[in-house]
KEMI-278163 format. One record per residue: residue number from 1; chain; x, y, z of N, C-alpha, C in turn. Coordinates in Angstrom, 2 decimals, always signed. Each point is the difference from the previous one (the first is absolute). Last residue first. Example, Ala and Ser with C-alpha at 12.3 -4.5 7.8 and 13.67 -1.06 7.14 Angstrom:
2
+-----+----+---------+---------+---------+---------+---------+---------+---------+---------+---------+
:   i : ch :    n_px :    n_py :    n_pz :   ca_px :   ca_py :   ca_pz :    c_px :    c_py :    c_pz :
+-----+----+---------+---------+---------+---------+---------+---------+---------+---------+---------+
:   2 :  A :  +12.85 :   -2.25 :   +7.08 :   +0.82 :   +1.19 :   +0.06 :   -0.77 :   +1.09 :   +0.73 :
:   1 :  A :   +0.29 :   -5.72 :   -0.07 :   -0.89 :   +1.19 :   +0.00 :   +0.90 :   +1.20 :   +0.00 :
+-----+----+---------+---------+---------+---------+---------+---------+---------+---------+---------+
//
This chain:
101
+-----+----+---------+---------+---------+---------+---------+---------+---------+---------+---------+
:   i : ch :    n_px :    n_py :    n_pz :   ca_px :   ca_py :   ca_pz :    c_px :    c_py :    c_pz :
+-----+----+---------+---------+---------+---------+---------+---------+---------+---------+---------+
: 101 :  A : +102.92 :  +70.46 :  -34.45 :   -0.24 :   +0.76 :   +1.52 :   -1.17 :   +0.71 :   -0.28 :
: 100 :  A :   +1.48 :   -4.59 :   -2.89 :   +0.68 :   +1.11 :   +0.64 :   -0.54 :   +0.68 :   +1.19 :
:  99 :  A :   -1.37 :   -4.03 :   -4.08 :   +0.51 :   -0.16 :   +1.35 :   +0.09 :   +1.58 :   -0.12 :
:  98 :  A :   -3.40 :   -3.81 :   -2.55 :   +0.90 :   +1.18 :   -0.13 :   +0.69 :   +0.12 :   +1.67 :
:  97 :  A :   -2.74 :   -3.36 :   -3.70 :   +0.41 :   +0.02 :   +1.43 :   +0.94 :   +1.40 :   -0.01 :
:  96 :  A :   -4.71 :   -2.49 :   -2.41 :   +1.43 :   +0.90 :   -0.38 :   +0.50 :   +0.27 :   +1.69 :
:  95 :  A :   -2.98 :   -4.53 :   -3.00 :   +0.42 :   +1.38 :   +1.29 :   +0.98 :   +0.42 :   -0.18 :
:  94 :  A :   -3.68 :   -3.53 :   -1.88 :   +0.60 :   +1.02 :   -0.77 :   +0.36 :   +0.36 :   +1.25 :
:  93 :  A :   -2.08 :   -4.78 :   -1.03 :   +0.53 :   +0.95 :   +0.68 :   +0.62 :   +1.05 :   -0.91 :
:  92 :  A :   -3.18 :   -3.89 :   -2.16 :   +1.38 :   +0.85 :   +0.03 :   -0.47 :   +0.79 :   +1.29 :
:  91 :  A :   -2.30 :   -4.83 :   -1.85 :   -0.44 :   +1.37 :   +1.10 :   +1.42 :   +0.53 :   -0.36 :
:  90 :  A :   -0.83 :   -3.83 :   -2.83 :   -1.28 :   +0.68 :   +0.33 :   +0.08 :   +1.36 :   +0.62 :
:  89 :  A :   +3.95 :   -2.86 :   -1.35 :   -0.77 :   +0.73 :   -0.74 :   -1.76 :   +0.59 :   -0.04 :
:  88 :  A :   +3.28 :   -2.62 :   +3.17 :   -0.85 :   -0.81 :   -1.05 :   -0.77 :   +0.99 :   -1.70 :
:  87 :  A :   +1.72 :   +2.73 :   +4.00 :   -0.12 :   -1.52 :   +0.41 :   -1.07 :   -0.48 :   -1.10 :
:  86 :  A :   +4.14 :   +4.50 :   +1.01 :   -1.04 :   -0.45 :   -1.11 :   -0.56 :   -1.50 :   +0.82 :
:  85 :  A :   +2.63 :   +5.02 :   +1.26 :   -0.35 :   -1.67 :   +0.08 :   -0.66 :   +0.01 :   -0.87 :
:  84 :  A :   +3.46 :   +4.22 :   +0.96 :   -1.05 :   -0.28 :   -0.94 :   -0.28 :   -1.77 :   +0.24 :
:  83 :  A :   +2.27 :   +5.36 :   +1.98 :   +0.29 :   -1.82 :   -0.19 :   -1.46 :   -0.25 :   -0.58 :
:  82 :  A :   +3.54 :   +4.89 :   -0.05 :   -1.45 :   -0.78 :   -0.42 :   +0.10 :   -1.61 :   +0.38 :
:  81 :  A :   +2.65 :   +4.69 :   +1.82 :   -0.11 :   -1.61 :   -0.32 :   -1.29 :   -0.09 :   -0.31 :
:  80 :  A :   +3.10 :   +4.56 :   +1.29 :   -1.52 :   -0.47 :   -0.37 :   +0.07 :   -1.07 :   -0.90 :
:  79 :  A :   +3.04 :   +3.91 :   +3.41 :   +0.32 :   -1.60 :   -0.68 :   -1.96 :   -0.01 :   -0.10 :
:  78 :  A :   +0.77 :   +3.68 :   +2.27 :   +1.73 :   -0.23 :   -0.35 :   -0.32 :   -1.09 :   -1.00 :
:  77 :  A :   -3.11 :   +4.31 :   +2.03 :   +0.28 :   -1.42 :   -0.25 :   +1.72 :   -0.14 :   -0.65 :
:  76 :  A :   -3.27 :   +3.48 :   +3.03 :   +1.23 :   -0.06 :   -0.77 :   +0.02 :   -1.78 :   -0.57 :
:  75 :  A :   -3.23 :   +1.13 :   +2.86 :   -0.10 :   +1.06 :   -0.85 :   +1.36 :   -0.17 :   -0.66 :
:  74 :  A :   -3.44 :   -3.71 :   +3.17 :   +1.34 :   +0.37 :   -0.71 :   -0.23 :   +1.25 :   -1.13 :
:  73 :  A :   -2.75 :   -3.00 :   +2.69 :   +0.37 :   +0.78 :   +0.39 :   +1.05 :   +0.61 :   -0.32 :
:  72 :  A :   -2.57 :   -4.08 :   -1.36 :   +1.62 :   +0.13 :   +0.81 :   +0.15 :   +1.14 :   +1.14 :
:  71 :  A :   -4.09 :   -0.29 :   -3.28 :   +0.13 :   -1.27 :   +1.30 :   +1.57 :   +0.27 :   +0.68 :
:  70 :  A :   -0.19 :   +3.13 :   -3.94 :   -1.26 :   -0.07 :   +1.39 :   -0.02 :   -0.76 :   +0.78 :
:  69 :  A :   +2.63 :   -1.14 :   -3.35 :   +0.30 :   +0.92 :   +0.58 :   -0.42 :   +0.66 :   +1.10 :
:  68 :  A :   -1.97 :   -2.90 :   -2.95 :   +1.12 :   -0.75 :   +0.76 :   +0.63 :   +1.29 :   +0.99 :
:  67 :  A :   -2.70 :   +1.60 :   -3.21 :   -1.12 :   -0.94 :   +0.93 :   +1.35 :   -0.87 :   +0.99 :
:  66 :  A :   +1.48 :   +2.77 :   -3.45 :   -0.26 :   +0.36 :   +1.03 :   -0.70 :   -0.47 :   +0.91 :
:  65 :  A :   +1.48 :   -2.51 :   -3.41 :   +1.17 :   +0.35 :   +0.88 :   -0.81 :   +1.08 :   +0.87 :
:  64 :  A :   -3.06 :   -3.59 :   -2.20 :   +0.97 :   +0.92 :   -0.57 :   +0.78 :   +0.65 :   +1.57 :
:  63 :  A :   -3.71 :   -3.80 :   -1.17 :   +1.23 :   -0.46 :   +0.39 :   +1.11 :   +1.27 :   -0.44 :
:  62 :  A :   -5.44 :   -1.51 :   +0.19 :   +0.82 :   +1.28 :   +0.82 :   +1.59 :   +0.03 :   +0.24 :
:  61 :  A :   -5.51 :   -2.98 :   -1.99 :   +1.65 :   +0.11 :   +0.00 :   +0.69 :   +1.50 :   -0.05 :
:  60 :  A :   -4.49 :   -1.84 :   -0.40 :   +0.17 :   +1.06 :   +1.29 :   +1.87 :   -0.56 :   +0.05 :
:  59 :  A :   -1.72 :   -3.45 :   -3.41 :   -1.46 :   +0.93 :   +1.14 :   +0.93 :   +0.66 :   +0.85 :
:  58 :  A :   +0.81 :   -2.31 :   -4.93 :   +1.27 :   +0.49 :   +0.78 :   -1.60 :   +0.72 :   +1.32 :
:  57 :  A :   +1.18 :   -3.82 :   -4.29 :   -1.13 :   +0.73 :   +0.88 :   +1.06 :   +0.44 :   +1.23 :
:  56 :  A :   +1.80 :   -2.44 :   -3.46 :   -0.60 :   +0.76 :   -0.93 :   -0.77 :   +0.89 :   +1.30 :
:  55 :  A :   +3.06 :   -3.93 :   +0.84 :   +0.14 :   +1.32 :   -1.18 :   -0.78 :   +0.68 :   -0.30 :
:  54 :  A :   -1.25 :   -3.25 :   +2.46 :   +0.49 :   -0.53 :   -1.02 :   +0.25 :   +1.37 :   -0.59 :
:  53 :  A :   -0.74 :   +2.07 :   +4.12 :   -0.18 :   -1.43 :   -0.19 :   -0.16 :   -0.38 :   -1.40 :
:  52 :  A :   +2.49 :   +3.42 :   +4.09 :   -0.61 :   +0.14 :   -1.79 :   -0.58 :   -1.44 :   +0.16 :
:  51 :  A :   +1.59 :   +3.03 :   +4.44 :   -0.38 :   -1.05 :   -0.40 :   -0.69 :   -0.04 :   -1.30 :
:  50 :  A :   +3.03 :   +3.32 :   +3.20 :   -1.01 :   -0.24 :   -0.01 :   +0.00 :   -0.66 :   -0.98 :
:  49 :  A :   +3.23 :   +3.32 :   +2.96 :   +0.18 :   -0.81 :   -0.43 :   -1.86 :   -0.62 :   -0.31 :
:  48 :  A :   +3.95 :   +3.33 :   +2.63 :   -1.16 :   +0.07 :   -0.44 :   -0.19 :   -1.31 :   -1.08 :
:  47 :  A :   +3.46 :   +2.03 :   +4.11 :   -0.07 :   -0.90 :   -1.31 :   -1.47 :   +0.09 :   -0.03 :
:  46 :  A :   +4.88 :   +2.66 :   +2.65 :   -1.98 :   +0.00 :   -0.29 :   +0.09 :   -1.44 :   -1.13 :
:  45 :  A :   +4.27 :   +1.41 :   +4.05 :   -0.42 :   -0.99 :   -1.12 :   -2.03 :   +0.64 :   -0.41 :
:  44 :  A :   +4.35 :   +2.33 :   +2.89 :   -0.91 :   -0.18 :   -0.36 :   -0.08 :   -0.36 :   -1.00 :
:  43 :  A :   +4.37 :   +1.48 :   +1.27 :   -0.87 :   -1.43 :   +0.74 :   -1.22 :   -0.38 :   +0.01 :
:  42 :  A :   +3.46 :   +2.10 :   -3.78 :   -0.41 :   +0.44 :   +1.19 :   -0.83 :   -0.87 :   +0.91 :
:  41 :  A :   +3.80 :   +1.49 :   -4.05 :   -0.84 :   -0.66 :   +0.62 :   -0.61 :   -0.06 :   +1.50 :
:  40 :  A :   +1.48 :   +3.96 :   -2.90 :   +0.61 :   -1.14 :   +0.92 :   -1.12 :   -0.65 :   +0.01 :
:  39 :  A :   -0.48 :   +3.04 :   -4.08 :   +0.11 :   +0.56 :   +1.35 :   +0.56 :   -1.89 :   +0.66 :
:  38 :  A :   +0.20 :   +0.81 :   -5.05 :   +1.24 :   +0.64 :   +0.90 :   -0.49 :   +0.11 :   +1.46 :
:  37 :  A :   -2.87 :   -3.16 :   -3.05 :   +0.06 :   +0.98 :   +0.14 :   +1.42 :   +0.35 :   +1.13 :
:  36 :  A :   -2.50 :   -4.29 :   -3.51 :   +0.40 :   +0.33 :   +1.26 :   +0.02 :   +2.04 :   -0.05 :
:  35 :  A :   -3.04 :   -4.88 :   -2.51 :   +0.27 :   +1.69 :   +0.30 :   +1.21 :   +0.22 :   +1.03 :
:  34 :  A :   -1.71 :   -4.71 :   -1.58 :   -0.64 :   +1.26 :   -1.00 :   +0.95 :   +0.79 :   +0.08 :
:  33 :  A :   +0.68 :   -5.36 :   +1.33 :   +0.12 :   +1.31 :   +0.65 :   -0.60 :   +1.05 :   -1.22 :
:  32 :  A :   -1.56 :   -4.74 :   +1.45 :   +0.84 :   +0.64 :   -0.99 :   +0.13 :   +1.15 :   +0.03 :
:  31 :  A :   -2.26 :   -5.21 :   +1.75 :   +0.39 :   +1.57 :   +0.61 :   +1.21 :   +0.75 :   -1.03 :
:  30 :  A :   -3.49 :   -4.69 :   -0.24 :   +1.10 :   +0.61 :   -0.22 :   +0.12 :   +1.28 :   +0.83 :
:  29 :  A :   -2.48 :   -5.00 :   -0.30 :   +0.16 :   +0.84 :   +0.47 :   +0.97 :   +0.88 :   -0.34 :
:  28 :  A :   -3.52 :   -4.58 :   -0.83 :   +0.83 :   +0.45 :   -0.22 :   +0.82 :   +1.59 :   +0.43 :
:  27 :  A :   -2.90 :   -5.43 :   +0.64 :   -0.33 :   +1.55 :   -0.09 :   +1.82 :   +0.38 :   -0.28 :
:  26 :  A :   -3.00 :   -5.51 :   -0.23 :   +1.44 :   +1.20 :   +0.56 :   -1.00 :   +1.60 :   -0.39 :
:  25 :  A :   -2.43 :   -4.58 :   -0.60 :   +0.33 :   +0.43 :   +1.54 :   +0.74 :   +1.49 :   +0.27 :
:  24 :  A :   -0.81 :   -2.46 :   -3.86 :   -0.64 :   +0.83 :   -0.54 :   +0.04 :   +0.34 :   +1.93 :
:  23 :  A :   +3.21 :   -3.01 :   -1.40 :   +0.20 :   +1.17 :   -0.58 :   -0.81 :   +0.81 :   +0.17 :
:  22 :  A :   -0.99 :   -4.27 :   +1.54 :   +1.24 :   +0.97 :   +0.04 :   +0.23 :   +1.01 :   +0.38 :
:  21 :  A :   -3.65 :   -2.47 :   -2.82 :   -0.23 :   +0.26 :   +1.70 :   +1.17 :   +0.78 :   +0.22 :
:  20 :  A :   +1.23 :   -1.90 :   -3.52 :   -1.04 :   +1.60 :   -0.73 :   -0.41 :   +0.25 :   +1.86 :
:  19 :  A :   +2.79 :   -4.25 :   -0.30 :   +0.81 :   +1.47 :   -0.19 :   -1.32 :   +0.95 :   -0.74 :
:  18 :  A :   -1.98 :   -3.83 :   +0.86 :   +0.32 :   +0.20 :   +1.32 :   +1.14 :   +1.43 :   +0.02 :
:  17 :  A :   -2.16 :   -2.37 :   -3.89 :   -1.09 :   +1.14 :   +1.23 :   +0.78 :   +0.42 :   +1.20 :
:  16 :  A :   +2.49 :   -3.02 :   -3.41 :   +0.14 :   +1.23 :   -0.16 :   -1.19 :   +1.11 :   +1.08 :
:  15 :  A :   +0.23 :   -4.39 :   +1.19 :   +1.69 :   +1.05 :   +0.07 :   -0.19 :   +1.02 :   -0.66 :
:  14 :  A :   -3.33 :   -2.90 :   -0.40 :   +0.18 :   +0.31 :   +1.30 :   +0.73 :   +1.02 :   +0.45 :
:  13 :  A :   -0.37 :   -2.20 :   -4.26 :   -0.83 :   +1.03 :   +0.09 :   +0.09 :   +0.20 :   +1.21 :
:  12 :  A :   +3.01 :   -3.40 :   -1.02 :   +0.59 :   +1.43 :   -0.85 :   -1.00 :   +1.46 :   +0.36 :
:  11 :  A :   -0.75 :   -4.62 :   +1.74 :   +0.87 :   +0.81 :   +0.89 :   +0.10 :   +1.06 :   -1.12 :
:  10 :  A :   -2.67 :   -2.22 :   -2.12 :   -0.96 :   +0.78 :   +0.93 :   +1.31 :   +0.32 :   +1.23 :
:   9 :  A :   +1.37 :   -2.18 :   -3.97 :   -0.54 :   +1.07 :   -0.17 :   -0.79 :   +0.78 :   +0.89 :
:   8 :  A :   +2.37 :   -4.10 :   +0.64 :   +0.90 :   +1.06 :   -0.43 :   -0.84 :   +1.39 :   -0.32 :
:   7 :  A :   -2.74 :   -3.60 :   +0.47 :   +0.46 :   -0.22 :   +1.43 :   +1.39 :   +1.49 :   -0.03 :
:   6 :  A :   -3.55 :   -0.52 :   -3.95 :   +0.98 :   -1.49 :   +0.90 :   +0.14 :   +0.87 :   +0.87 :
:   5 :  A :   -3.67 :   +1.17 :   -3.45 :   +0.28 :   +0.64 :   +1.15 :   +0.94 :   -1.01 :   +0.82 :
:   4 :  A :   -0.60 :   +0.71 :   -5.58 :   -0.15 :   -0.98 :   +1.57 :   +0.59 :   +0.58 :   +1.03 :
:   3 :  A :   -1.32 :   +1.08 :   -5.93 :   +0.74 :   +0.40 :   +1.10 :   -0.67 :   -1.18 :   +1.43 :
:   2 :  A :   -1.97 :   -0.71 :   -4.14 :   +1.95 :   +0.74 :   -0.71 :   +0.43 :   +0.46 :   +1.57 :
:   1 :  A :   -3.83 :   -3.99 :   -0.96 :   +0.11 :   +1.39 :   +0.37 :   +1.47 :   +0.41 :   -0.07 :
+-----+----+---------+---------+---------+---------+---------+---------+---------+---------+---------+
//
């Protein structure tokens, strides 16, 4: 037989299952600013935010600035952040974070 399972090769297969386990543990996270505006920042935080899965399926996702806005309570806005997760590439977070008065 052209190939043999020695002893080198099955630590080699261990190790490699063991960095895909890993890796397929992590998630990932960003926040990136969009929008600002001349009014002051202000002390009210809104965030709206809702759940895609493999990309493609998006159910009752609500992640726009007035919906954030609404939850805050906020009529003047100052600053509008998008952060964005990802885990494993199955589930994405979407939320927009906005601030002002």
């Amino acid at each position: 037989m052209w190939f043999s399972w020695d002893t080198r090769m099955k630590k080699l297969l261990v190790g490699a299952v063991a960095i895909v386990a890993a890796m397929s543990l992590t998630s990932c996270s960003m926040t990136m600013p969009v929008a600002a505006t001349s009014n002051p920042v202000g002390s009210k935080v809104g965030r709206a935010s809702g759940n895609s899965y493999l990309y493609l399926l998006y159910f009752g996702l609500d992640a726009s600035i007035q919906t954030a806005a609404k939850n805050g309570g906020i009529t003047k806005i100052s600053t509008v952040d998008i952060k964005r997760s990802d885990i494993l590439g199955l589930i994405q977070t979407h939320e927009v974070i906005i601030t002002g008065e």
